[in-house]
LUMSELUM-161005 format. One record per atom (N, C-alpha, C, O): x, y, z. Coordinates in steps of 0.05 Angstrom, whole numbers, plus 5000, padded with zeros to 4 digits. Each point is the difference from the previous one (the first is absolute). Example, Ala and Ser with C-alpha at 12.3 -4.5 7.8 and 13.67 -1.06 7.14 Angstrom:
BEGIN
526448865156;498250245000;501850245000;502150005013;497250214973;501650245001;498550225014;501050225004;
//
This chain:
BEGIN
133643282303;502850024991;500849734988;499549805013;501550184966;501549814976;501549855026;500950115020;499149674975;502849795011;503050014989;500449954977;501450105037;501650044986;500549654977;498649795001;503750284983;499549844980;502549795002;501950145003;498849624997;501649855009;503050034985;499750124978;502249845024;502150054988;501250205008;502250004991;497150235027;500750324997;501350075026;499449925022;502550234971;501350155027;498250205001;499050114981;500849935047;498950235018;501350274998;502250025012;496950204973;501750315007;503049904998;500549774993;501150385013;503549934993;501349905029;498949925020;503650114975;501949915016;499250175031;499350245000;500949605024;499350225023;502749935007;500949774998;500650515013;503350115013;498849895020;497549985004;505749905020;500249795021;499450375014;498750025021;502450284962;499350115030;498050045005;499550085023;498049904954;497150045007;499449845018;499150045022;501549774968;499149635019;500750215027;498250145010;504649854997;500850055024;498250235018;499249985023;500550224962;498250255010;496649815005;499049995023;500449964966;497249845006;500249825017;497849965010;503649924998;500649835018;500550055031;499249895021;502250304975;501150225022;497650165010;499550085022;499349954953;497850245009;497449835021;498850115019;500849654972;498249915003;501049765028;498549835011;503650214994;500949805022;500950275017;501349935019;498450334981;500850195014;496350135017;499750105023;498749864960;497750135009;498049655009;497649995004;503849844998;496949775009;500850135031;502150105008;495049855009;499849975017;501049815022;498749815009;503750274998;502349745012;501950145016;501350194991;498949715034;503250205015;501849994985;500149894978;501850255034;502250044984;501449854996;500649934977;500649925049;502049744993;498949914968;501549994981;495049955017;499449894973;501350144973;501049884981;498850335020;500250214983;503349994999;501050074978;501049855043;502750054993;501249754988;502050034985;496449615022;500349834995;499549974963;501449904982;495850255016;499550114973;501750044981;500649884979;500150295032;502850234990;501849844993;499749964975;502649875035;501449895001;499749674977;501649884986;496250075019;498649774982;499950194973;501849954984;496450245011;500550124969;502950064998;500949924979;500850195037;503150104990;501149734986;501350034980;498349715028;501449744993;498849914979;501549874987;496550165004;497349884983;500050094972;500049834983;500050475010;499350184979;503250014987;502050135009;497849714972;503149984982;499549974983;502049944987;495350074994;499549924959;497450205006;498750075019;501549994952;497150134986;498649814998;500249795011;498550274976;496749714999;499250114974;499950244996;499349514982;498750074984;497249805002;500049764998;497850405007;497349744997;498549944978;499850174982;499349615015;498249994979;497849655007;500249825018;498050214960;499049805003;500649744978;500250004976;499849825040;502049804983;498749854973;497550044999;503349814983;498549924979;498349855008;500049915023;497850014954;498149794999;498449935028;499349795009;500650505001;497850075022;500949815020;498850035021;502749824980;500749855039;499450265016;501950145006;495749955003;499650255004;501049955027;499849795013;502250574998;500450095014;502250165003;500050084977;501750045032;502050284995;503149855006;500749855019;500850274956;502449925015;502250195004;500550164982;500649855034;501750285002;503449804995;500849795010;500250374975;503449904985;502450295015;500250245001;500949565006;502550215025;502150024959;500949824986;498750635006;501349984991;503250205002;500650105022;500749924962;501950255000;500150174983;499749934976;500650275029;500850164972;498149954973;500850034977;496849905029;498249914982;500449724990;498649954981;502949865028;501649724993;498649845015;499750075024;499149694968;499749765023;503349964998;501550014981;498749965039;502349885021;500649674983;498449834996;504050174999;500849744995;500349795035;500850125020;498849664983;500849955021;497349655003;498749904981;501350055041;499349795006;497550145025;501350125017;496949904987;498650115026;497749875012;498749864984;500550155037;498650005020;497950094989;499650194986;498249565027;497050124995;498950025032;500249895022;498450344961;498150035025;496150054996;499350194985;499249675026;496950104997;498350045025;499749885021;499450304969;498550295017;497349904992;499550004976;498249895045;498349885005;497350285012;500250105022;498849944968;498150265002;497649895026;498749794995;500950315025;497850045016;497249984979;500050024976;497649955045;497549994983;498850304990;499450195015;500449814958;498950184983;496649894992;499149774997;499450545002;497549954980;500650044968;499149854983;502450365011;499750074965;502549944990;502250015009;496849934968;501849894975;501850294993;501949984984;497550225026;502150184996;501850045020;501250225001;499249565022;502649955022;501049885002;501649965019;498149834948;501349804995;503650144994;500550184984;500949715028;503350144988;500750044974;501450204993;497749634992;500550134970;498450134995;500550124979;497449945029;498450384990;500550165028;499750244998;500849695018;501150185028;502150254991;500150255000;501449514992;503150215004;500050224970;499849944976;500550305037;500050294987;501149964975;500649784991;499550395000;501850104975;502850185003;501750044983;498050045044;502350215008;499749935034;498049915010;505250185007;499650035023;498350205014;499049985022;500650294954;498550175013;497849955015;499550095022;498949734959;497149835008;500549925026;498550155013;502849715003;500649925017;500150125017;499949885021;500250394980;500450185024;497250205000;499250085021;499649974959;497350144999;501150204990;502250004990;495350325012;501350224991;500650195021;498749955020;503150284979;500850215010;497949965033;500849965023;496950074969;497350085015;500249615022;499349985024;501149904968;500549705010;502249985033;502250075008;496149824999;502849915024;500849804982;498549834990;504650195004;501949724990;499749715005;499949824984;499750175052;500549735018;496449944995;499349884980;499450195034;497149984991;498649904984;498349835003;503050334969;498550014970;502049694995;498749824990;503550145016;501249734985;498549835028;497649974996;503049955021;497849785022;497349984994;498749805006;500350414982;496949894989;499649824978;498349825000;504250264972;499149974987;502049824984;499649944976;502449995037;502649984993;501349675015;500849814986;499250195042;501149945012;501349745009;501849945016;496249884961;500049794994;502049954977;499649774991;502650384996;501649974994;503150095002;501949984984;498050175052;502450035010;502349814995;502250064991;496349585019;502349845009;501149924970;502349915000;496350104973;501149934975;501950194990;502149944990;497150305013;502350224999;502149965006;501749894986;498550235045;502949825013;500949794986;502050034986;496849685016;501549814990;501150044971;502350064997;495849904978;501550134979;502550135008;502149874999;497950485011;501450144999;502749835009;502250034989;497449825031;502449875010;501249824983;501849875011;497850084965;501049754987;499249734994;501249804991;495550285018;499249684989;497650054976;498850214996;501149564990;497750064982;497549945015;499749795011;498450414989;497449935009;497350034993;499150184986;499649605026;497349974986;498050055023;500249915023;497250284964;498349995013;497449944991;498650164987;500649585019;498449794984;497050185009;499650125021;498949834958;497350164997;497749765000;498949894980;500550045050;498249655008;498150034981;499050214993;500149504995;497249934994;498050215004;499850125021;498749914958;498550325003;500650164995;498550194996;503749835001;500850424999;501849954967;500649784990;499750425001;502450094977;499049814981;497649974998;503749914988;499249884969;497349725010;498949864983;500950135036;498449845014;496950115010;498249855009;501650424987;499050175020;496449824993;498150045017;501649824961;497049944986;498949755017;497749924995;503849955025;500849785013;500150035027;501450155013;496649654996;500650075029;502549925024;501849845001;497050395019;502949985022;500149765009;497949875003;504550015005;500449795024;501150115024;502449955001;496850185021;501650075015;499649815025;497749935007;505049985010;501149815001;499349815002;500249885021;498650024956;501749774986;502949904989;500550104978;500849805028;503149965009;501049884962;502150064989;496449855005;500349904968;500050224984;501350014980;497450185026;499350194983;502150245001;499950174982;502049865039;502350114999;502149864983;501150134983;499649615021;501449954979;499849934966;501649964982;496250055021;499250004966;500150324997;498450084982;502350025024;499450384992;503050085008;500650244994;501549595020;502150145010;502849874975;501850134990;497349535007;503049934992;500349984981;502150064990;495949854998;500449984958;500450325000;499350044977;501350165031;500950284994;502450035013;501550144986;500049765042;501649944999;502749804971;502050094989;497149675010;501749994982;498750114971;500449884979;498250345022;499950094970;502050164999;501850004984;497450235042;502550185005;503449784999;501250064979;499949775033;501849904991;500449964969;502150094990;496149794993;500949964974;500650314984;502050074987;496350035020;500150274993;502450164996;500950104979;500349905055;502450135002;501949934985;501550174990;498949605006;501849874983;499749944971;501949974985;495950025010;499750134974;500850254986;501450044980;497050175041;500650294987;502850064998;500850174984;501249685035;502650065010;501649804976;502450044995;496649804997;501549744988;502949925020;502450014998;495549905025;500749875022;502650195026;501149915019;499050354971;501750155022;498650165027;501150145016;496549784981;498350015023;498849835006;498849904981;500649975043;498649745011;499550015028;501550065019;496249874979;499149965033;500449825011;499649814985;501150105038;501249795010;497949855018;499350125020;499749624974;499349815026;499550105028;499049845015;501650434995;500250125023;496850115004;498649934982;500050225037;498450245000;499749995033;500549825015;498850374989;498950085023;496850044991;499550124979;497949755041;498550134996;498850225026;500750005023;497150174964;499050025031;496550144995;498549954981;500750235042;497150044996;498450005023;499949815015;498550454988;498550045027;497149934993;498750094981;500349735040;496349955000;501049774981;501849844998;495750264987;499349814971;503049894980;500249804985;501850395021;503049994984;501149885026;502450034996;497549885023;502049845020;498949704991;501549834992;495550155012;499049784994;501449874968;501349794996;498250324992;501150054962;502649814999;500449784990;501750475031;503350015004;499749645009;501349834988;497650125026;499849685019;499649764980;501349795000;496350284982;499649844989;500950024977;499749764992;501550394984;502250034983;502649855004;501549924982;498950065048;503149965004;500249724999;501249894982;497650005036;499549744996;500849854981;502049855000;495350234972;500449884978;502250124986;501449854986;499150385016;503849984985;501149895011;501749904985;498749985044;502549975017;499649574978;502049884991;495450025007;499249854990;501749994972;501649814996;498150414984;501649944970;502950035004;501549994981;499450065048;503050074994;501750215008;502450005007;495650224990;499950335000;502449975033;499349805013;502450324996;500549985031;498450275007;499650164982;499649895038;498250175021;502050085022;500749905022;500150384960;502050075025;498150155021;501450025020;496150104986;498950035014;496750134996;499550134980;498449815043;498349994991;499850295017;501349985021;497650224976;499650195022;496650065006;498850184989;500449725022;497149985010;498550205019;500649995024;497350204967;499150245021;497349945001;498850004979;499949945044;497449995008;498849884973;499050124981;501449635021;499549814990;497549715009;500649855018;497150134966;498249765020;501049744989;498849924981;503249925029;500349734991;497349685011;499849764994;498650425023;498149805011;497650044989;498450105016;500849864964;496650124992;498949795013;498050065013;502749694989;498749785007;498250015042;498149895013;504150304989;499450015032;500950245024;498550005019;502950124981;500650165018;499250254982;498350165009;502549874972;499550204984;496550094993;499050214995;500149585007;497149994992;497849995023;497750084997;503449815028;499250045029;500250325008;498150125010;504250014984;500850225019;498250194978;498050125009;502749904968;498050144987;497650025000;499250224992;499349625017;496849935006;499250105021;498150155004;503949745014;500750195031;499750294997;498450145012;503249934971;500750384997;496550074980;499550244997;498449564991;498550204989;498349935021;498750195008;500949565003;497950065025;500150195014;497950125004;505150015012;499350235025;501250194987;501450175011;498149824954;500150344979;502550115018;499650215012;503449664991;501650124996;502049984968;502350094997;496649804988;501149944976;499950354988;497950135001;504749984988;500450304988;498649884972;500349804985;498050475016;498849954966;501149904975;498649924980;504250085022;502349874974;499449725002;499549874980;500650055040;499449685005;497749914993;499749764995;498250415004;497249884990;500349914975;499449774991;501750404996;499250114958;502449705000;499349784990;503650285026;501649754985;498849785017;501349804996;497350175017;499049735001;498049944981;499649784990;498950465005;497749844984;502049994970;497950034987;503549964998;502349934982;501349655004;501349844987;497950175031;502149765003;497549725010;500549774996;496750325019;498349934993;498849914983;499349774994;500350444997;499449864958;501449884989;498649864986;503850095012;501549874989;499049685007;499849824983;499650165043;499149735009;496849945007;499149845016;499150364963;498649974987;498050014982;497750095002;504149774974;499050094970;501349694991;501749865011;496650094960;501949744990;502750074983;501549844989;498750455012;502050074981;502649885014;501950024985;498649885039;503449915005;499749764999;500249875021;499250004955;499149695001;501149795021;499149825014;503850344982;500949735019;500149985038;501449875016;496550334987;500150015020;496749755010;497749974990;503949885035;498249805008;496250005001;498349825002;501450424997;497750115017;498850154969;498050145004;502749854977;499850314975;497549854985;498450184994;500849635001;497049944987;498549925018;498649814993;500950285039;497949935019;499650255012;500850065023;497650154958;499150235013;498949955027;500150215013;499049624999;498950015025;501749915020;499049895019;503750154982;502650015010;501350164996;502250005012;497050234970;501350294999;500850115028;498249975017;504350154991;501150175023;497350205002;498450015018;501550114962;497450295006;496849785007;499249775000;499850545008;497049855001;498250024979;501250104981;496549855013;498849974977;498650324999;498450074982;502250075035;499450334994;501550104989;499450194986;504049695018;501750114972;499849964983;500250174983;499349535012;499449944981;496850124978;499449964977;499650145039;498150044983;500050324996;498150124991;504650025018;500150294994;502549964977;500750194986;500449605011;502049844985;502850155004;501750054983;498350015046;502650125010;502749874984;501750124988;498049625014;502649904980;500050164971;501050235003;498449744981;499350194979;500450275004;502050084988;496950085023;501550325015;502849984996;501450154986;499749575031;502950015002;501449924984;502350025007;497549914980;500749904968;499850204973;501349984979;496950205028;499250164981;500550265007;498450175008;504449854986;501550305007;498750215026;500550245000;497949665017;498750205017;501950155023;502249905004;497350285007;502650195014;499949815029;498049855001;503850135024;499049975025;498750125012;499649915023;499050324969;498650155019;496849864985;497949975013;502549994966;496549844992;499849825010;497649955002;504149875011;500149705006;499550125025;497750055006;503950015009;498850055026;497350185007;499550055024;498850044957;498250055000;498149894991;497950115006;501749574976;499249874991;499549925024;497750025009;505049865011;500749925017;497550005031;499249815013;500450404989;498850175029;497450074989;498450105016;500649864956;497950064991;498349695009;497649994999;503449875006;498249755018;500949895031;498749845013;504350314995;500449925034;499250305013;500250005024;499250164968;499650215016;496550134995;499250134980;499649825036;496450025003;499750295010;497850124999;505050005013;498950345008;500050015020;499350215011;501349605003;499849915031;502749905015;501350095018;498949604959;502349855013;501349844968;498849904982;503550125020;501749974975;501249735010;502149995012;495749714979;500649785005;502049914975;498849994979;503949965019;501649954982;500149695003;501149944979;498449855033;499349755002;498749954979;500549794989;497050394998;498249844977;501750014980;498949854984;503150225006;501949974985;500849634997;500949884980;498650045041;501149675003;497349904995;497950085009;502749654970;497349784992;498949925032;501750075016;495949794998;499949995019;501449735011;500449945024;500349934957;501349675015;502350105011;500349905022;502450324970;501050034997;500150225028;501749995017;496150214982;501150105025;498749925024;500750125020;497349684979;500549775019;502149825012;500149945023;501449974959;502449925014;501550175006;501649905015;498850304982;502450215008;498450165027;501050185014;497249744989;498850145026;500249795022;500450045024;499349664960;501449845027;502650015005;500949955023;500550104958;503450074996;500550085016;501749885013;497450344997;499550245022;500149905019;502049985014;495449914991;499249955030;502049695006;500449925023;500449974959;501549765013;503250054995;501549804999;499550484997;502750074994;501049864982;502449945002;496149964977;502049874983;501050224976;498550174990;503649795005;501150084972;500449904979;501250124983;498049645012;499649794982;497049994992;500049794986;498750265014;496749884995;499649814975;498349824996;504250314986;499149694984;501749805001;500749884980;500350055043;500549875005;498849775029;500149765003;498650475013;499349915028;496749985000;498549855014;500650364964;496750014991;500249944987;499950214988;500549594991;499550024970;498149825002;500049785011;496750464965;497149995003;500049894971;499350134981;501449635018;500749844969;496949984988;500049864980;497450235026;498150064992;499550334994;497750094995;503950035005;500250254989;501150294990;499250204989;502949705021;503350114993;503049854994;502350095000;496749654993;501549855001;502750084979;502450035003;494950024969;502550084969;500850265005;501650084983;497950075034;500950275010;502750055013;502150124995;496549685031;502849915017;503149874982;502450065003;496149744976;502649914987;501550104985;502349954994;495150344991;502750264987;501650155013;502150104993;496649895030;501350265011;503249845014;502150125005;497449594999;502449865015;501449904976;501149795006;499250274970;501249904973;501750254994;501750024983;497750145034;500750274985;501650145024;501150214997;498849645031;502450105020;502050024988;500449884979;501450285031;503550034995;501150015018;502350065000;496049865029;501750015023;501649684991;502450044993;497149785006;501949854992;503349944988;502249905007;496250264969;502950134988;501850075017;502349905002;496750275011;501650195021;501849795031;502350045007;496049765003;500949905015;502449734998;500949865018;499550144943;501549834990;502750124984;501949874990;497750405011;501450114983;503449934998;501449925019;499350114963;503949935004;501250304983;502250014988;495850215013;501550184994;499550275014;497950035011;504050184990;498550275026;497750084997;499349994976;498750115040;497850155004;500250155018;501249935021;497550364977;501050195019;497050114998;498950064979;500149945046;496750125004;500250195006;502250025012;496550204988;499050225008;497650065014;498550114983;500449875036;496949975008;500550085034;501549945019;495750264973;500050195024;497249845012;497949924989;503550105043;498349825020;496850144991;498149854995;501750415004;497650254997;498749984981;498250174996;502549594982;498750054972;496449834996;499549764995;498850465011;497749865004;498249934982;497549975002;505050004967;498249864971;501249755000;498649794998;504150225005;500949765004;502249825017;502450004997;496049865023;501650005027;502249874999;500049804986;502750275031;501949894999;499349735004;501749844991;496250085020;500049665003;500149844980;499749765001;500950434975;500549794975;502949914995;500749874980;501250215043;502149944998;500749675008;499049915020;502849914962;500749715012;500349965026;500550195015;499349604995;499849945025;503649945014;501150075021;499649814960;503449964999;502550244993;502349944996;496450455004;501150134991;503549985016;502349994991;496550005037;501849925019;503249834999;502250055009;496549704973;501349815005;502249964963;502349934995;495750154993;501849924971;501350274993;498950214994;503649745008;502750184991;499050214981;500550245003;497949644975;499650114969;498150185006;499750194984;498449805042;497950255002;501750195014;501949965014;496950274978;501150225023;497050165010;498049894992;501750335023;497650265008;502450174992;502149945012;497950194977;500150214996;502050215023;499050215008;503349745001;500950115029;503150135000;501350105019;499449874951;502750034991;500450365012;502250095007;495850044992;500350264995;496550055020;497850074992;503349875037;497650045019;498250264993;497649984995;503550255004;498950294992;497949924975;497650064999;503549814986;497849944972;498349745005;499349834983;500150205045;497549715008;497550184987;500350244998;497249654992;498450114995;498249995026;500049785010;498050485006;498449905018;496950194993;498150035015;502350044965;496950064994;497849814992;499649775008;498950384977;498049824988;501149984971;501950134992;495849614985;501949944989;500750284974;501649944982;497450295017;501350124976;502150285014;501350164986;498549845049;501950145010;502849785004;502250085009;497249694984;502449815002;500949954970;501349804996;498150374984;500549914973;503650124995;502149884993;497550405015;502350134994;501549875015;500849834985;500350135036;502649825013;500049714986;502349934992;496049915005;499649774991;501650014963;501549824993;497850394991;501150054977;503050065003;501949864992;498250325017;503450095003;502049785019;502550005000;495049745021;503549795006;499249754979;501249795002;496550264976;500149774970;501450184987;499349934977;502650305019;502150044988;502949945012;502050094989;498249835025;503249885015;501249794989;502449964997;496049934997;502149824986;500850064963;500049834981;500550395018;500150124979;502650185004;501150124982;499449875039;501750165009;502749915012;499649775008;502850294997;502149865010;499949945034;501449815007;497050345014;499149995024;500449765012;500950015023;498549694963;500749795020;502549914991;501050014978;499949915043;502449955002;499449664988;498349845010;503750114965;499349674994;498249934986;499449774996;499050504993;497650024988;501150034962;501950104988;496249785004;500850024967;498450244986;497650034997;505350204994;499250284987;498549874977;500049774990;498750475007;498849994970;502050084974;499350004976;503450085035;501549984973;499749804977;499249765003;501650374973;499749944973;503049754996;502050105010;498249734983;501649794996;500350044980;498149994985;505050105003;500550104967;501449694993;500749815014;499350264962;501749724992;499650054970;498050124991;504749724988;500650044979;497850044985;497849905006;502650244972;497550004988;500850064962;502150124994;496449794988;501450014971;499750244993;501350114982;496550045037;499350284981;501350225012;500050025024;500950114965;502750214999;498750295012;501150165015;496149874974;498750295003;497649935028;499549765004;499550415011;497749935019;497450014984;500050154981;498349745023;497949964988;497350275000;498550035019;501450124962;498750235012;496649945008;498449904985;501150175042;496649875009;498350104975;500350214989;498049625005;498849954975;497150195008;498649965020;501250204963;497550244994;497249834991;497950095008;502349634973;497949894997;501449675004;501549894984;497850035035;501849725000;498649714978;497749974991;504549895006;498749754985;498249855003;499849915022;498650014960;498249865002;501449615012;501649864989;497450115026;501149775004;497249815010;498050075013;503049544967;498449815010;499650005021;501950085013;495849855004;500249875028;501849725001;500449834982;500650185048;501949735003;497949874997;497550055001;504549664996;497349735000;501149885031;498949835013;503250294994;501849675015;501250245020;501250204991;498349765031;502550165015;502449885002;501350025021;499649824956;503050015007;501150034970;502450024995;495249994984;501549964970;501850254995;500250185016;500749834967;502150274987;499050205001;497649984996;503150235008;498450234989;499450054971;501249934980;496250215024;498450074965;502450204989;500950195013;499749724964;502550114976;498950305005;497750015009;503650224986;499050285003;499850034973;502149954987;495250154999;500250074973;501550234993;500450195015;500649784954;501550234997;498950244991;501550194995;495549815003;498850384999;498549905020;499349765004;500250455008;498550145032;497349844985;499949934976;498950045037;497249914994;498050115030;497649965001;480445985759;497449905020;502049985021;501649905016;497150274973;501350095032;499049825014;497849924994;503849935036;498849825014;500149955027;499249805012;502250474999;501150025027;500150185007;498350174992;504449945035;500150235013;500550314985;499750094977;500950015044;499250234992;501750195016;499949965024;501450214968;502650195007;498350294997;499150104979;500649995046;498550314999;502350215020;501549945018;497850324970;502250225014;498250155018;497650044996;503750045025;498150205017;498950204995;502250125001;496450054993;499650214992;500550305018;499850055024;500750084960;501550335017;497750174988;499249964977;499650275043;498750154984;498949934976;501050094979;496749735021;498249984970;498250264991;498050085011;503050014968;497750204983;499649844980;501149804993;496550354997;498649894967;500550134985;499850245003;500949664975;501050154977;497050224987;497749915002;502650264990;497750204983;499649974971;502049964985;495550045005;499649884985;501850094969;498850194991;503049754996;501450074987;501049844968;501849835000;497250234983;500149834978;502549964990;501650174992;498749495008;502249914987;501050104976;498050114991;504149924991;501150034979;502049914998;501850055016;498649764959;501249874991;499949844982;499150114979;501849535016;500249904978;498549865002;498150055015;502049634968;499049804996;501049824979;502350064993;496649704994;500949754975;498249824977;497649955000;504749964978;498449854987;502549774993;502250015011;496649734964;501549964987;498849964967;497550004999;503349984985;498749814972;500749725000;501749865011;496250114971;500849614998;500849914997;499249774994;503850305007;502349774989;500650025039;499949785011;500750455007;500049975021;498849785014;501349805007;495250254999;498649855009;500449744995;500049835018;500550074948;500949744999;502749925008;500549765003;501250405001;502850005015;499549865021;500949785005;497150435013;500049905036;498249854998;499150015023;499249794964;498449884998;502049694999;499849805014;501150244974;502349765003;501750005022;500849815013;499750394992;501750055028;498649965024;501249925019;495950164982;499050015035;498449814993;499749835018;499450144967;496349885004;500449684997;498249845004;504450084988;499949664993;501749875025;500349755002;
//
């Protein structure tokens, strides 16, 4: 299938009551008590107030943006951003800008379809952008490194740099934009919320940061089963879960994704990326060139078959050879000497050393334990891909963190994709009027020269890339054209394992005026 083509709105205007019916439908059938289901309810009744028009934005800043409109009108006004951070995907067709349909029908399947089902398979990963759009903010759902106009290029998955080179030069493109197409009666404001479950909490963490860095204010981060420790707890307990093979098969395929990423020389700037013999994998992946698989549009069910086609002998399904051997040598003394640090308390500077120092370059527990703006976690004690022990050690103590407790009924206590649905529907609350003292997503009107509403544009303008995130906006033409310490863990209730169940969803890129954007921004 063709990529879609940059510049273009998606299918037409979607009605706030479709939004609302899909929303409803799909927060009426997840698997959740009721209290969830009425808390639901009440969250969409506050939420669903604009149509949505989507499209994909100019000059490929690839990824989807959805525009809160009316009556076929972008909305004159001042608004709220918000970005919707996608969980880990294998194909370039779950990237959000080729994700999202052409019609709501798509969304629900056909006649012969369960509704709730057919959208959670295939869908589901763009509930929380819906909602928000619908509520009034402009939103983006950035398509990471690898995927969408990027797709020829390989993944970074988490790598913490590689979210913001794919997230913000499309942020302020979308700003110049709006105010372009509008000749300035629409504008996004300095504000956003971000948020993002798994691979999109990690994303949401390290995005925020560097906006909170240009200026941007971070009215909140909403975080669901999220690994902020690759460096140590996260990378211990995981090792842990494939030695005594309680790791659910989802966790294999996205670990070996995020594996490769750390090693191949393609993420240059990662510490460890030109000493193949410091690669995370072992030299059996490497020599089946598992990185490559994952890079090269393959489904999750090949990867995890790539996967078991060398830990599983027919006998005993050793998921350890997955780890280089220096590497799961120290994590086996990790073990036996309780540490959760190993590169810190082992560090085998004769053989994991440039390994150890990517993976501790690329924590965001930090972030997290310095933060000066809200974060709201979501993470179920039961989640046995990625353990709550990736939570800060200080959640307790700093004002600005919260767990997730506002609305006890919507604690998540499954595993992590029976904890997705509650975890999605309390990262739509703050979208909603529900806290008391909390900032709506209303539209901020204010004078404006143009007399008529702006009708949402069928082929939008071609517009320069910014050079400057703070210069003017591009004129609108006039024809269309290390972690290093403790460790905060939850008790666990009834642990099940999730079944093996393939992700769907998005992913990102940027072009080179981007990269050289954040290249000046992070790397100096």
């Amino acid at each position: 299938q063709a990529r879609r083509s940059c510049n273009s709105t998606i299918g037409s205007i979607f009605p706030q009551d479709d939004i609302k019916f899909l929303l409803e439908t799909v927060s009426n059938g997840i698997e959740a008590g009721a209290s969830v289901k009425t808390i639901a309810s009440v969250v969409l009744g506050q939420m669903v107030k604009n149509d949505i028009m989507a499209m994909k934005p100019p000059n490929c800043v690839s990824g989807l943006l959805l525009l809160p409109v009316e009556n076929g009108e972008l909305l004159p006004g001042m608004f709220k951003g918000s970005i919707s951070m996608h969980p880990t995907v294998a194909l370039d067709a779950e990237a959000p800008s080729e994700l999202w349909p052409d019609d709501f029908v798509g969304l629900l399947g056909t006649d012969t379809d369960d509704p709730v089902v057919f959208f959670w398979e295939n869908y589901r990963h763009l509930l929380a952008g819906i909602g928000s759009a619908s509520a009034g903010t402009v939103t983006i759902l950035p398509d990471y490194l690898g995927f969408g106009e990027d797709a020829e290029n390989s993944k970074s998955h988490s790598v913490a740099n590689s979210y913001r080179v794919a997230t913000i030069p499309l942020w302020f493109q979308v700003r110049d934009y709006l105010e372009s197409v509008t000749s300035g009666c629409t504008k996004l404001l300095d504000k956003v919320t971000l948020g993002g479950y798994g691979e999109g909490a990690y994303a949401a963490v390290a995005v925020s940061s560097a906006m909170n860095d240009l200026g941007v204010q971070i009215l909140s981060v909403q975080a669901g089963a999220g690994f902020y420790r690759l460096s140590s707890m996260n990378l211990v307990k995981t090792f842990e879960r494939m030695l005594d093979d309680s790791i659910p098969f989802d966790g294999i395929w996205m670990f070996a994704s995020f594996a490769s990423s750390y090693s191949t020389s393609e993420n240059a700037d990662l510490a460890n990326a030109n000493s193949p013999e410091q690669a995370l994998l072992a030299d059996e992946f490497l020599a089946i060139d598992l990185p490559a698989m994952v890079n090269n549009n393959s489904t999750a069910a090949d990867i995890l078959r790539s996967v078991l086609s060398v830990t599983d002998d027919g006998t005993d399904n050793d998921l350890t050879k997955l780890y280089r051997s220096g590497l799961s040598m120290m994590l086996r003394s990790a073990l036996e000497q309780n540490s959760r640090v190993p590169c810190v308390d082992l560090y085998p500077t004769d053989s994991v050393d440039l390994l150890c120092d990517a993976l501790m370059e690329n924590d965001v527990v930090d972030i997290l334990e310095t933060v000066d703006y809200p974060v709201v976690f979501c993470h179920s004690a039961n989640d046995l891909i990625v353990t709550s022990g990736n939570l800060p050690t200080n959640l307790l103590d700093n004002p600005n963190l919260q767990l997730f407790d506002a609305l006890t009924d919507l604690f998540p206590a499954g595993g992590h994709f029976e904890s997705m649905p509650n975890c999605m529907v309390a990262s739509m609350i703050p979208f909603t009027l529900l806290e008391p003292g909390g900032e709506p997503s209303s539209v901020i009107q204010f004078d404006c020269s143009t007399t008529e509403p702006t009708p949402a544009p069928t082929v939008s303008p071609t517009l320069a890339p910014p050079t400057n995130p703070t210069s003017d906006p591009t004129p609108f033409p006039t024809t269309p054209s290390g972690d290093r310490g403790g460790i905060v863990t939850l008790e666990p209730t009834n642990p099940k394992s999730s079944s093996f169940s393939l992700l769907k969803g998005f992913s990102s890129f940027v072009p080179a005026f981007g990269a050289m954007l954040l290249s000046t921004l992070f790397f100096l």
